[in-house]
C-alpha positions as CSV (number, residue, x, y, z in Angstrom):
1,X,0.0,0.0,0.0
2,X,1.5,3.2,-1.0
3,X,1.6,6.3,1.5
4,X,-0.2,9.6,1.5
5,X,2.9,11.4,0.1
6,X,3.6,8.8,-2.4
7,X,-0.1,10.8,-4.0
8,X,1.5,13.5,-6.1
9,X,-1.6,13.7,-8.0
10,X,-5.6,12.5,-7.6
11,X,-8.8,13.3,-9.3
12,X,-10.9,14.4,-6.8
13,X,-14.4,12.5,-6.0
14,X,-17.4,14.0,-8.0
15,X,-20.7,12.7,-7.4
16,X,-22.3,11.3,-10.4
17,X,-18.6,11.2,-12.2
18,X,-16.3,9.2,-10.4
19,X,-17.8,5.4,-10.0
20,X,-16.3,2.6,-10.5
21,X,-16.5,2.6,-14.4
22,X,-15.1,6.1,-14.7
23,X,-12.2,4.9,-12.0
24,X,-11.5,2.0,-14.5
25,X,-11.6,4.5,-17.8
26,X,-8.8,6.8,-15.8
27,X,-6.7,3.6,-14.5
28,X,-6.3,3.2,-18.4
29,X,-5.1,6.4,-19.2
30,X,-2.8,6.7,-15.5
31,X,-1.4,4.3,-13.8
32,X,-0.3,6.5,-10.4
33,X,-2.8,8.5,-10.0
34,X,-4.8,8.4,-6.9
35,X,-8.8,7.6,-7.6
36,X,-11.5,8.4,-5.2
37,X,-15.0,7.1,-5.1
38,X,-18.3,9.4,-5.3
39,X,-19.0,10.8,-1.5
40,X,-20.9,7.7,-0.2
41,X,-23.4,8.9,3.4
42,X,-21.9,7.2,6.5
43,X,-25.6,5.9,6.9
44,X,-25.6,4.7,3.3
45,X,-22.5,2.3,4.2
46,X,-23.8,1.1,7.0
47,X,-27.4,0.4,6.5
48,X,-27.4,-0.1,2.3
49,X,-26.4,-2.1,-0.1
50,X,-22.6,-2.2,0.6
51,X,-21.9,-4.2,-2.8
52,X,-23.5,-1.5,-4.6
53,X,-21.7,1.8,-3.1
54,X,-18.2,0.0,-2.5
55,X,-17.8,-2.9,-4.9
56,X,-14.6,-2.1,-7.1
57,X,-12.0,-4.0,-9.0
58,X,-8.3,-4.8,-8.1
59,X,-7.3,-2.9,-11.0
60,X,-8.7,0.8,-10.0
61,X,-5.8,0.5,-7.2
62,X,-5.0,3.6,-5.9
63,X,-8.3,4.0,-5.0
64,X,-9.7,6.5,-2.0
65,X,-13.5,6.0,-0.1
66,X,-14.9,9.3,0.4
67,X,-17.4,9.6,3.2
68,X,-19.9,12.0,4.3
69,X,-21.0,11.9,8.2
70,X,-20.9,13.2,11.4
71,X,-21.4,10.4,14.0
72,X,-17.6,9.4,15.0
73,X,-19.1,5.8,15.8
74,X,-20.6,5.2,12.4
75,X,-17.4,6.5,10.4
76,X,-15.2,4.8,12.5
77,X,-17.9,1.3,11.2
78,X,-17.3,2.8,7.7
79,X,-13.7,3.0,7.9
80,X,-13.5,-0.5,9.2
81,X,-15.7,-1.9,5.9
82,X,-13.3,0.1,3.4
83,X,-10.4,-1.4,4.6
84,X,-12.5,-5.2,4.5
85,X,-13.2,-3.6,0.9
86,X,-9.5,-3.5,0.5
87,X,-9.7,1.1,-0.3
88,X,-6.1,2.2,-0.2
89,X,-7.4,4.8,2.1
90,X,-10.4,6.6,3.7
91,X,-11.2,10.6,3.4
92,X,-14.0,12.7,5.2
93,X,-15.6,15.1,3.5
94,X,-15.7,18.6,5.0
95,X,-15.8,20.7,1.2
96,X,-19.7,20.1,0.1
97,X,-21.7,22.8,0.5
98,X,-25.1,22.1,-1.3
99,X,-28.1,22.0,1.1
100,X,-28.3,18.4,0.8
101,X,-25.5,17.5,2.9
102,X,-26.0,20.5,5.0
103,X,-29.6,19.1,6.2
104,X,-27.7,15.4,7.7
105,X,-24.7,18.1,9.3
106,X,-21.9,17.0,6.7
107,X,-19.7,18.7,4.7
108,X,-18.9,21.5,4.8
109,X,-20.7,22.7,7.4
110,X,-18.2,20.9,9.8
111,X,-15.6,23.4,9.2
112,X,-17.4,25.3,12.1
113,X,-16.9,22.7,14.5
114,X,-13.5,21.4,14.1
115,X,-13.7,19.5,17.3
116,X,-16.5,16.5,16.0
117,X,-14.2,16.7,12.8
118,X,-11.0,15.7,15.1
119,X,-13.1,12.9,17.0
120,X,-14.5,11.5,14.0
121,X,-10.7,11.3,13.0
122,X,-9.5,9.6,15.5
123,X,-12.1,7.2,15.8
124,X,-11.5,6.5,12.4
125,X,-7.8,6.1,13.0
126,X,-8.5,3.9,16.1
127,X,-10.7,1.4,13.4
128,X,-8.6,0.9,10.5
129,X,-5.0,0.5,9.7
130,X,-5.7,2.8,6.5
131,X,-4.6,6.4,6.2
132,X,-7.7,8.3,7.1
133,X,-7.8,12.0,5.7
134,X,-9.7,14.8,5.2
135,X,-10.8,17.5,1.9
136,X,-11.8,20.7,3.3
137,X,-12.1,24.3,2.5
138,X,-10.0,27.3,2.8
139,X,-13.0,28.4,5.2
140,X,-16.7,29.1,5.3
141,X,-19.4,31.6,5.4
142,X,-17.8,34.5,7.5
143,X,-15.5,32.2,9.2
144,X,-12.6,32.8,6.6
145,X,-10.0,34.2,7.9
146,X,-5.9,32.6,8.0
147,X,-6.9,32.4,11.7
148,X,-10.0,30.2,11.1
149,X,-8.5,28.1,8.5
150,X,-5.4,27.3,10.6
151,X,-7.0,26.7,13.8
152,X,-9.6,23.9,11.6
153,X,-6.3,22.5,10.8
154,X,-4.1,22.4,14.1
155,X,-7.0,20.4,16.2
156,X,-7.8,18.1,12.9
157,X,-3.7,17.3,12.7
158,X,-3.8,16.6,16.3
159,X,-6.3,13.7,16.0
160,X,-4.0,12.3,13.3
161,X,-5.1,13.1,9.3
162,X,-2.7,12.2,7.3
163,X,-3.4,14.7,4.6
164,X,-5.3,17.8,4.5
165,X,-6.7,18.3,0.6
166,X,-7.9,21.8,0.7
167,X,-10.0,23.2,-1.9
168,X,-8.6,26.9,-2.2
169,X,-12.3,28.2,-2.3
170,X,-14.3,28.3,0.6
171,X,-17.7,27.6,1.2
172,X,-21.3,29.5,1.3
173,X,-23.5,27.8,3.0
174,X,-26.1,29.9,1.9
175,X,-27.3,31.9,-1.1
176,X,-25.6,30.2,-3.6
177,X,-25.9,26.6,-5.7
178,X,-23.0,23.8,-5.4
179,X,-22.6,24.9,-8.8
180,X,-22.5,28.6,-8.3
181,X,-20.1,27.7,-5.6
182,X,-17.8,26.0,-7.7
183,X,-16.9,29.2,-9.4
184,X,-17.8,32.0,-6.8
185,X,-15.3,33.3,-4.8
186,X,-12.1,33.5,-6.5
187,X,-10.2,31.1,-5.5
188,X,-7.2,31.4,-2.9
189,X,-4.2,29.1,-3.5
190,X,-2.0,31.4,-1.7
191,X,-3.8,30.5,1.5
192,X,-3.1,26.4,0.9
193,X,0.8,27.3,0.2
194,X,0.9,29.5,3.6
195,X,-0.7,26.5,4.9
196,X,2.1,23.9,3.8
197,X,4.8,27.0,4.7
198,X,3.3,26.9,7.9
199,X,2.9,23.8,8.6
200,X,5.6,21.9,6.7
201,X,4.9,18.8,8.8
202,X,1.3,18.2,7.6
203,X,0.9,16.9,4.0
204,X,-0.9,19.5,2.3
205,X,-2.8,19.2,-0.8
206,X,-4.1,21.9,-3.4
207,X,-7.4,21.5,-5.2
208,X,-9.5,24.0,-7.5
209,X,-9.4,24.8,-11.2
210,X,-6.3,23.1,-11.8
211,X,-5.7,22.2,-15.5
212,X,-3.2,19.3,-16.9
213,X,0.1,18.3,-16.0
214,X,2.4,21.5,-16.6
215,X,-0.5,24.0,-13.7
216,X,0.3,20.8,-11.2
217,X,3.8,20.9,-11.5
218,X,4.0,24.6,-10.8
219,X,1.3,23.9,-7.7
220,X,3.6,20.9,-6.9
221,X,6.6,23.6,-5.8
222,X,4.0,24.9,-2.9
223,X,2.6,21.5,-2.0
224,X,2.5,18.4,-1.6
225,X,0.3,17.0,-3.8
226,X,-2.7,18.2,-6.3
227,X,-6.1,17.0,-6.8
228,X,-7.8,17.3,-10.4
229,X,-11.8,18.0,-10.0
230,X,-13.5,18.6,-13.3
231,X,-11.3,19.2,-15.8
232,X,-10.2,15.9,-15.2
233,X,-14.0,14.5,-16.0
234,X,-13.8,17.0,-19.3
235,X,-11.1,15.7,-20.7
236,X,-10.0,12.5,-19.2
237,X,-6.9,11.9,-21.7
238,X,-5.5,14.9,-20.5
239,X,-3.9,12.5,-17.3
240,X,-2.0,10.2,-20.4
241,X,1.2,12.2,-19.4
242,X,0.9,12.5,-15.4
243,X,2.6,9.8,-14.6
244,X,5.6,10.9,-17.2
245,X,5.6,14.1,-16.4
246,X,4.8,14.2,-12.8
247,X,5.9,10.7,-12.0
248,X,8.7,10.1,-14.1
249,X,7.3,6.8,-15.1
250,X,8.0,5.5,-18.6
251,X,5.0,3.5,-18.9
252,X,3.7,3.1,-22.8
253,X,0.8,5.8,-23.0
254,X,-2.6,4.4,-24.8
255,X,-3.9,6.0,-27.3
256,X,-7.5,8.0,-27.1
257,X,-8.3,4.8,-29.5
258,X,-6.6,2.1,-27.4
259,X,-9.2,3.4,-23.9
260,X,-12.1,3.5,-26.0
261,X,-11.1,-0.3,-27.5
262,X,-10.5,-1.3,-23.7
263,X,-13.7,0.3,-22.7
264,X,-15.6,-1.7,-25.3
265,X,-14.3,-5.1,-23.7
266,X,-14.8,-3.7,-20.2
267,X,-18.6,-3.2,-21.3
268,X,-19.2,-6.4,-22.4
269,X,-17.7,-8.3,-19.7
270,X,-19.4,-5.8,-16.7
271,X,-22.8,-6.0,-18.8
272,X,-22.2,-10.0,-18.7
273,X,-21.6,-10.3,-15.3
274,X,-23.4,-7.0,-13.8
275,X,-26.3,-6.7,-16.0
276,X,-25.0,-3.1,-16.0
277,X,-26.9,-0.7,-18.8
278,X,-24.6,0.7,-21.1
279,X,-25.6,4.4,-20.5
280,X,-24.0,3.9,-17.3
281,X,-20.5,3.2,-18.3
282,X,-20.8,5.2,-21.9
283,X,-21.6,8.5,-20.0
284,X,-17.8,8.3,-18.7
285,X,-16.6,8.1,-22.6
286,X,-18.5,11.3,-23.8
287,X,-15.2,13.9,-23.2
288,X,-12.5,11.2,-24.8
289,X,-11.9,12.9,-27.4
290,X,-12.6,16.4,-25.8
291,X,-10.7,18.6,-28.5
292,X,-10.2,16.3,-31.1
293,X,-11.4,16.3,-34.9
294,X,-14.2,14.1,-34.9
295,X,-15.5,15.1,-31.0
296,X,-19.1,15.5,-32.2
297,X,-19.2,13.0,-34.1
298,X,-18.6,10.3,-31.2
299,X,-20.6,11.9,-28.9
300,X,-23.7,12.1,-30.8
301,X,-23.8,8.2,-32.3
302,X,-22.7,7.6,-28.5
303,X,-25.5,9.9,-27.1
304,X,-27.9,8.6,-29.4
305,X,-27.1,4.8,-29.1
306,X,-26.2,3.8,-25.9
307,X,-30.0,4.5,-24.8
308,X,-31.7,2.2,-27.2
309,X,-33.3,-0.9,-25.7
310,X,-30.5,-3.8,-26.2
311,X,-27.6,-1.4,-26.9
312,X,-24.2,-3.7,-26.7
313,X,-20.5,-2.6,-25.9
314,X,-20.5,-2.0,-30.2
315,X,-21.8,1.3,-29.8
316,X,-18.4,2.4,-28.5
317,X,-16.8,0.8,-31.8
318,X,-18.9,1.9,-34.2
319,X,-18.9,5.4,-32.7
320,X,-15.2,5.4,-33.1
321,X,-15.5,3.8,-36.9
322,X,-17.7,7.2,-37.6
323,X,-15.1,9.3,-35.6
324,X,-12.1,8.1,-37.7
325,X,-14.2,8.7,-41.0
326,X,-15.1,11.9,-39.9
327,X,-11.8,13.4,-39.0
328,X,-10.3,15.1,-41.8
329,X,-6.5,15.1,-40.9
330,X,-6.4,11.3,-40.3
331,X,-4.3,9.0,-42.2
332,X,-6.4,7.4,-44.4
333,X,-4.7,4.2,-43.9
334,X,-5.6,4.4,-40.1
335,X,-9.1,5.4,-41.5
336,X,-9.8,2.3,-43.5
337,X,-8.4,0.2,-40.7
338,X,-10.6,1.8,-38.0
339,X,-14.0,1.7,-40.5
340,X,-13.6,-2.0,-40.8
């Protein structure tokens, strides 16, 4: 099992993006990069369909469980199934704002009462030999001062997180959408580098609006590690040179064609086994070729395909069949080939 600081660089967990079929899209693509799970309820875990909300595959390693809770008891249960699970770690989530979370007292509400945060730590810590960690804000409503976001941090360290992933934007709790709040206010990265300059001990990890390999190396001089949120869901290929790049790894890199063939086999084999609808695991595909000649193309035959009754893995390769015709600057060698 590989150590928080061995993490140079994750995609951060997105509900409704990062399940296990995106995970297995992006373990394609990177190799090192650490994956999280969707935020899964504490109460969820413990009371639902465990299968359902944890089951991964081997292959998705490094992968994260995010939780959302409150009740040190019931995280502390939660943190003992991921590691049954086999998650290479555990993370609390103290960054959502929507009104949601806000309603069962998770997220990023907590950042106002640093002190359950710290418990549910260390009961966490006391259940599981797993690094247990926490993704925060810089601070939250009114409370958003260096003072505030240092003093969340000192009493959270003390109960033992080994890494703080700090989105540099903090949190309205009122007034505005999750959405809104994604954007709105500016972001502060200079407050997660005093953070690390601070506190050089504490493994400190930037998050917000970062974009491809060459904005986390210049992040990486500040910190100790960066997580990717959307962009990395937008244009998934853009990780094919993080672990190059960031890693120094000389591992072959696929080819946009090369996921999408993979993808095709892992369809029919989780449809097979899972009786999974396509649409779940073609939704992960749509941004593959985010930028390329041809984008459209895929998306709409994939958009328009993968909802029929009986749709099969072949969607995927006869969306990139149409793609290949469809991109002018292609050597028409590689055309032919792809049409078949």
């Amino acid at each position: 099992m590989l150590e928080p600081s061995q993490h140079l660089v994750s995609v951060a967990p997105m509900m409704k993006r990062t399940d296990r079929h995106f995970r297995w899209m992006m373990r394609l693509i990177t190799r090192r990069t650490l994956l999280y799970t969707e935020m899964i309820p504490a109460l969820t875990i413990v009371h639902g369909d465990r299968d359902r909300f944890l089951g991964f595959d081997a292959f998705e390693h490094p992968v994260a469980l995010q939780l959302g809770g409150d009740d040190p008891a019931m995280l502390a249960e939660c943190a003992r199934i991921a590691e049954d699970y086999g998650y290479d770690e555990v993370n609390l989530n103290i960054g959502c704002p929507s009104p949601r979370v806000q309603k069962g007292n998770f997220g990023a509400c907590l950042m106002q009462t640093p002190d359950v945060v710290a418990r549910s730590v260390e009961a966490m810590r006391a259940a599981t030999s797993i690094p247990v960690t926490v993704k925060h804000r810089v601070g939250v409503d009114d409370q958003d001062e260096w003072d505030d976001l240092l003093n969340f941090v000192e009493i959270v360290a003390e109960a033992g997180c080994a890494r703080f992933s700090v989105h540099a934007r903090k949190a309205w709790l009122k007034g505005l959408s999750p959405k809104e709040n994604r954007n709105i206010p500016p972001l502060r990265p200079d407050l997660v580098y005093r953070l690390k300059k601070t506190r050089p001990d504490l493994l400190i990890e930037m998050n917000g609006h970062v974009h491809g390999s060459a904005e986390v190396l210049q992040h990486l001089q500040h910190v100790d590690a960066v997580m990717v949120g959307r962009a990395a869901y937008d244009d998934p290929y853009s990780f094919v040179d993080v672990d190059r790049e960031v890693y120094g790894d000389d591992f072959p890199m696929p080819s946009r064609e090369d996921v999408a063939e993979a993808m095709t086999e892992y369809a029919r084999r989780f449809m097979n086994d899972k009786r999974t609808p396509l649409t779940r695991i073609c939704q992960h595909l749509m941004n593959l070729f985010a930028g390329e000649h041809g984008a459209k193309t895929w998306r709409r035959h994939m958009t328009i395909e993968m909802v029929k009754d009986g749709a099969r893995p072949e969607v995927i390769t006869d969306a990139l069949a149409l793609r290949a015709r469809s991109a002018p600057d292609r050597d028409p060698a590689t055309v032919a080939a792809a049409a078949g």
